[in-house]
C-alpha positions as CSV (number, residue, x, y, z in Angstrom):
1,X,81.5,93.8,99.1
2,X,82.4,97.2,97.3
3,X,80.7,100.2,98.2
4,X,78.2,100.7,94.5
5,X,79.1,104.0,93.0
6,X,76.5,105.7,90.7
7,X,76.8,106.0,87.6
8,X,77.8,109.6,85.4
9,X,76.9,110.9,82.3
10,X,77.3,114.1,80.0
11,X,75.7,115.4,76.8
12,X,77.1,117.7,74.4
13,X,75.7,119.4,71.8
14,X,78.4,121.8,69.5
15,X,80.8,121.8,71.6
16,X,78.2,123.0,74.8
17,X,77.7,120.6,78.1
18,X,73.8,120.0,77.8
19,X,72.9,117.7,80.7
20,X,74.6,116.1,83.3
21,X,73.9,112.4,84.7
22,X,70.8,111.6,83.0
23,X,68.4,109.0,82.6
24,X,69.2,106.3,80.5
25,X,65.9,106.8,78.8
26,X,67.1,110.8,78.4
27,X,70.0,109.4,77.0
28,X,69.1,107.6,75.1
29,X,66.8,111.0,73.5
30,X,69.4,112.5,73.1
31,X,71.3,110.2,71.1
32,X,68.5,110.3,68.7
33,X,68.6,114.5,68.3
34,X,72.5,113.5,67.4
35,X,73.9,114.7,70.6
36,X,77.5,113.3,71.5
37,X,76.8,111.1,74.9
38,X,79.4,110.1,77.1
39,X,77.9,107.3,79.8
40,X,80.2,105.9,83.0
41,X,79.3,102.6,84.2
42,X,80.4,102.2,87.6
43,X,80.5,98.0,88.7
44,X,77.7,97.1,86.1
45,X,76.5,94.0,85.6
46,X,76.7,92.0,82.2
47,X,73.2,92.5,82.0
48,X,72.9,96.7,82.8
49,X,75.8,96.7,79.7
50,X,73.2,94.7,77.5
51,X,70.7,97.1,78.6
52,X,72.3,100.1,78.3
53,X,73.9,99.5,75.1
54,X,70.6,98.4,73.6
55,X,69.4,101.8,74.2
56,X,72.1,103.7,73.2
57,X,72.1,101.7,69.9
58,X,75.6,100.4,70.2
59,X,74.8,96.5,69.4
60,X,77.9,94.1,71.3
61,X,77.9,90.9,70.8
62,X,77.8,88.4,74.9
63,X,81.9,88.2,74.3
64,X,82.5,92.0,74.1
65,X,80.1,92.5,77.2
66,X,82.4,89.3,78.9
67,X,85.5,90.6,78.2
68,X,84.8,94.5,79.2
69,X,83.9,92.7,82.9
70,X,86.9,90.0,82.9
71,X,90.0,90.3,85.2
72,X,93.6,90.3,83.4
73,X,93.0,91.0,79.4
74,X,95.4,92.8,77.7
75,X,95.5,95.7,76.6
76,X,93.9,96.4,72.9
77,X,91.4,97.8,70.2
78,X,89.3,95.5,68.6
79,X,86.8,96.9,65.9
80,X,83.3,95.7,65.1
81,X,80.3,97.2,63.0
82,X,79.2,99.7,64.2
83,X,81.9,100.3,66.9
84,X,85.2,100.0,68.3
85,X,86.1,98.2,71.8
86,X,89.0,100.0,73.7
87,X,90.3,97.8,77.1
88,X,93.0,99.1,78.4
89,X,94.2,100.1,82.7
90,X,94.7,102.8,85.4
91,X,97.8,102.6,87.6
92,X,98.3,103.8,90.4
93,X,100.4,103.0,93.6
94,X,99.0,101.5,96.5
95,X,100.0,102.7,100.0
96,X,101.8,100.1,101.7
97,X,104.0,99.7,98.6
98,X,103.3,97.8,95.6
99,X,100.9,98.7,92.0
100,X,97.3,98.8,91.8
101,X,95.8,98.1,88.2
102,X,92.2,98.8,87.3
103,X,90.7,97.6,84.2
104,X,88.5,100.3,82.1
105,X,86.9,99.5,79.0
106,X,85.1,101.6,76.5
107,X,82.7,101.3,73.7
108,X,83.0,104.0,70.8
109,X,80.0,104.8,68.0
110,X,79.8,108.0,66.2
111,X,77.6,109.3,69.1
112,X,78.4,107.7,72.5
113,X,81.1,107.2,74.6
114,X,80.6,103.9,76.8
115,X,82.8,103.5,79.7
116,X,82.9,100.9,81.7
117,X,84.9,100.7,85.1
118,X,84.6,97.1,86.9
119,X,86.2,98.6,89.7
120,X,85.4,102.1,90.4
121,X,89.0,103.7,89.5
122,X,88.2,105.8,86.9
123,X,88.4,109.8,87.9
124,X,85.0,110.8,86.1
125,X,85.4,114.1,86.9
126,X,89.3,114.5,86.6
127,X,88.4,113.5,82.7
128,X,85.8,116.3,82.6
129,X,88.0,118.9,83.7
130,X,90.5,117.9,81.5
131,X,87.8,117.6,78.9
132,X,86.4,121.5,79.8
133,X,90.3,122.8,79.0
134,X,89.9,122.2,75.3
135,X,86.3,122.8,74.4
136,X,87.5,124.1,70.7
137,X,87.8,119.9,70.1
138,X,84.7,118.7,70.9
139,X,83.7,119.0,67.4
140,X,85.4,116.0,66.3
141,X,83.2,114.3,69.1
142,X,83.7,111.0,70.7
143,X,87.3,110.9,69.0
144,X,87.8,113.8,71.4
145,X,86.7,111.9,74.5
146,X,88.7,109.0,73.6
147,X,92.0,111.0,73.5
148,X,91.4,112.4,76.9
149,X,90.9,109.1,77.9
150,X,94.2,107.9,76.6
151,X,96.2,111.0,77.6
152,X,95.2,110.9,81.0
153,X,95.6,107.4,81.3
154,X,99.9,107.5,80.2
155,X,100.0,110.4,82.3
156,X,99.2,108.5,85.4
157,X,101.6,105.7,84.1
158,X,104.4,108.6,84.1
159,X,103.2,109.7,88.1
160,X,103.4,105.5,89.4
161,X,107.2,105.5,87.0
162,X,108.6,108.6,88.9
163,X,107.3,106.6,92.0
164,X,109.3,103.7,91.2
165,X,112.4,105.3,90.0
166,X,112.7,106.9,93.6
167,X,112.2,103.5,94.7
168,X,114.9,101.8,92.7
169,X,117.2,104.9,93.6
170,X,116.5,104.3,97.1
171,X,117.7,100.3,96.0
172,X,120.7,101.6,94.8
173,X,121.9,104.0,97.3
174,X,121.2,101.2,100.3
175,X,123.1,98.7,98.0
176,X,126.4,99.0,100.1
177,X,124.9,99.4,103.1
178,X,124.3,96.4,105.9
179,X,121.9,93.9,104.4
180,X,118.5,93.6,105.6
181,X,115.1,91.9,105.2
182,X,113.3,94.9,104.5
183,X,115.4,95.7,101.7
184,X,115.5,92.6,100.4
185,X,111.4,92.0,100.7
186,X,111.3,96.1,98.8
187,X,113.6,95.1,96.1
188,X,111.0,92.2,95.2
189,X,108.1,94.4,95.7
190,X,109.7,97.0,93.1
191,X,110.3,94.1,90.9
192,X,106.8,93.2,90.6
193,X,105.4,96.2,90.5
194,X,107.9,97.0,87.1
195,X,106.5,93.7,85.6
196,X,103.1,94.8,85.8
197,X,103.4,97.8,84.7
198,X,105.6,96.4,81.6
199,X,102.8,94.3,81.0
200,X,100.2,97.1,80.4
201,X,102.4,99.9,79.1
202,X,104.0,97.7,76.3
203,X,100.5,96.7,74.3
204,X,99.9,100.5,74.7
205,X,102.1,101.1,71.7
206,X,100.2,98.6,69.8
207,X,96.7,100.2,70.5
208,X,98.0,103.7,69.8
209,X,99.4,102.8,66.2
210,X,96.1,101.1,65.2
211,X,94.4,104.3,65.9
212,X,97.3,106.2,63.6
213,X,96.7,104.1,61.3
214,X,95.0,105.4,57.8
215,X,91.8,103.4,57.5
216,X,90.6,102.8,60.8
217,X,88.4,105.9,60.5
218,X,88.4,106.2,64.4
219,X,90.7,109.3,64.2
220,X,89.8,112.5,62.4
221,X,93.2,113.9,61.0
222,X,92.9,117.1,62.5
223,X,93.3,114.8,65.5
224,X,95.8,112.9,64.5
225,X,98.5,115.4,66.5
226,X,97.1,114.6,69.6
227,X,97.2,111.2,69.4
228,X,100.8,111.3,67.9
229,X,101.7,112.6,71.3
230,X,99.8,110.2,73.6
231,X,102.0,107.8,71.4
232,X,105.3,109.5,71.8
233,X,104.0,109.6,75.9
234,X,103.8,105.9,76.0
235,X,106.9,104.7,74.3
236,X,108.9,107.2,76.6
237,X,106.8,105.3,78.7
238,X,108.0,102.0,78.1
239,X,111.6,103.2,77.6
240,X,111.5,104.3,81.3
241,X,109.9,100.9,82.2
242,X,112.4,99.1,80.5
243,X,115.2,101.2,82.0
244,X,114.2,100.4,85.3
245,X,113.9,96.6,84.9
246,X,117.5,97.0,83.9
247,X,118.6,99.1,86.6
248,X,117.0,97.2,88.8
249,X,118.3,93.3,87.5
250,X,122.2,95.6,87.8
251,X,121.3,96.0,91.6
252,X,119.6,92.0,92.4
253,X,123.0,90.7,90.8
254,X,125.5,93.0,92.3
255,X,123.4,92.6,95.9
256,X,123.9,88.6,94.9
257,X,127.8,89.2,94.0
258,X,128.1,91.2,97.6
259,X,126.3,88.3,99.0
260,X,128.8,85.6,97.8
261,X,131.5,87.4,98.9
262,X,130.2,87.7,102.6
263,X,129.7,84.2,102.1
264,X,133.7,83.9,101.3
265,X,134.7,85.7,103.9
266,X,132.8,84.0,106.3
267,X,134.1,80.5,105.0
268,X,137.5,81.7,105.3
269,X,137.1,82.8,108.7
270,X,135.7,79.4,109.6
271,X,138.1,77.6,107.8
272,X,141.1,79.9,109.7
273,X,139.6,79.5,112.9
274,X,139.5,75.7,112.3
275,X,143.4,75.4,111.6
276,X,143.7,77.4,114.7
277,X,141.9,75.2,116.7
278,X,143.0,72.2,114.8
279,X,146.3,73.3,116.2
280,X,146.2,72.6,119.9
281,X,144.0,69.5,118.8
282,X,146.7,68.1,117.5
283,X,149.3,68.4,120.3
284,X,147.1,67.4,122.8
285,X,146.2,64.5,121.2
286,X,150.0,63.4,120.6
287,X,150.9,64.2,124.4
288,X,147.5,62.6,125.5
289,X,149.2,59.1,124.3
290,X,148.7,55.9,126.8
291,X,152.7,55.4,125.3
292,X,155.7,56.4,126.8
293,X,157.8,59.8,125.0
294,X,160.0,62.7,126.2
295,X,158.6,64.5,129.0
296,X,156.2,61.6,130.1
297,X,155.4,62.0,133.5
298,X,157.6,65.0,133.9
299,X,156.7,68.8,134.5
300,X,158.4,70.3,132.4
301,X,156.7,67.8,128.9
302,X,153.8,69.7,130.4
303,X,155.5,72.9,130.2
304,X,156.8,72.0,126.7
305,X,152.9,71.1,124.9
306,X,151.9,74.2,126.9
307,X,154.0,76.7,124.8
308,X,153.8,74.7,121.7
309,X,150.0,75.4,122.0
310,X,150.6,78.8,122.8
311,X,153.2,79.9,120.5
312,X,152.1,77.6,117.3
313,X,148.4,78.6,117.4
314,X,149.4,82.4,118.0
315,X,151.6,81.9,115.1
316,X,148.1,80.7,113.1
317,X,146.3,83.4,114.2
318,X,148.7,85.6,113.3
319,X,149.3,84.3,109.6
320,X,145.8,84.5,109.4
321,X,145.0,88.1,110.4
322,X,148.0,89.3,108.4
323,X,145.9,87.5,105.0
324,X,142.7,89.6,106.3
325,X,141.3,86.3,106.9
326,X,140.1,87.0,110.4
């Protein structure tokens, strides 16, 4: 069973970091003075979500609570009264090779900032630092928070793409080289990992144009720059993505063209060697009749297959290396 890891918190007032992992109850307070209040929920339960939304007056209805906890929802922004849903994932590579994908959710009022991260992958603290470098934005509150979240989130896509791109260079510098298992068992494992990544990048797009969108009233327009960037971030994003995929099908069906034509060559070596061999076959079994024929019984009919061997299978072999067939 994962190791639980504790919840964090912060309060802002203007601008200015008030308190740091709080209460709920103190939370909650400060909600109430009109303090902006941005809560991390580290592997909650469905009911410590009820609960702490409750508090932080943020009412979701048992589905939203469900589908912030659920395994493999796509990527999107739902909006309800009184507060917008936001699922979307973390990427990172994973040792050994392969993706790692971690779900984070978030639910936005006009005072609080709900995160919720199933799986412990979300860098509390990387966020707060990035949050610190721009304190002039706080004042357009959890709009603010939620564009950190975003930014930092295609910014890790970007660090697991320049991963894989190595990877697929690697691919396509060992293409020519003597075919092995471990390339062959990496070029699958690139493969996947490009498919899901595709498969959260792509609905990015989709979740960043609702939020441009006039009318939504999720994004103040003086904010509206910043989030026009995280956009521009993510279809460069999936343009990379999708140039990868392709690369990467270029190198599975030349590797597959290469492999055919080993296969050839091998066939045609077998097929050359059989005619050689086929060769003596054949005069042996003429000389080895129970009949009489020239030379029967005689030393030199012996002498006669002898070099027809000899000289007619040489003659094979020869035809046959001269065609670069063996």
């Amino acid at each position: 069973m994962a190791e639980r890891v504790a919840n964090r918190s912060r309060v802002y007032r203007d601008g200015t970091l008030v308190g740091e992992d709080l209460p709920l109850s103190e939370l909650a307070a400060h909600r109430e003075r009109g303090d902006l209040v941005w809560l991390d929920l580290v592997m909650p339960t469905a009911e410590q979500i009820e609960r702490t939304s409750d508090a932080l007056g943020i009412d979701l209805h048992p589905l939203a609570i469900e589908n912030a906890l659920a395994a493999h929802q796509r990527p999107k922004l739902v909006r309800a009264e009184g507060h917008s849903y936001l699922h979307l994932y973390l990427a990172a590579p994973l040792d050994g090779g392969g993706l790692a994908l971690s779900a984070v959710s978030a639910f936005l009022s006009p005072q609080v900032f709900l995160t919720i991260d199933p799986s412990g992958g979300l860098d509390f603290d990387e966020l707060s630092e990035r949050c610190d470098e721009n304190p002039d934005l706080f004042s357009h509150g959890v709009a603010f928070l939620l564009y950190t979240l975003l930014d930092a989130v295609v910014d890790g896509y970007f660090t697991v793409i320049d991963d894989l791109d190595e990877d697929v260079g690697a691919l396509e510098d060992a293409l020519f080289e003597p075919d092995t298992r471990q390339n062959q068992l990496q070029t699958f494992t690139v493969r996947k990992s490009l498919s899901q990544l595709a498969r959260v990048v792509m609905p990015m797009h989709e979740v960043l144009s609702t939020l441009l969108r006039r009318g939504v009233n999720v994004v103040e327009d003086e904010l509206l720059p910043y989030f026009q960037d995280v956009y521009d971030h993510a279809l460069r994003a999936g343009e990379r993505v999708d140039g990868l995929r392709d690369l990467l099908g270029s190198i599975i069906a030349t590797n597959l063209a290469m492999q055919g034509n080993r296969l050839n060559d091998i066939m045609k070596k077998l097929a050359a060697w059989g005619a050689v061999v086929a060769i003596p076959t054949m005069i042996t079994g003429y000389f080895g009749q129970n009949v009489p024929f020239p030379g029967f019984g005689n030393s030199w009919g012996l002498l006669i297959s002898t070099v027809a061997i000899v000289a007619l299978a040489g003659a094979a072999w020869l035809g046959f290396r001269n065609r670069d067939w063996l």
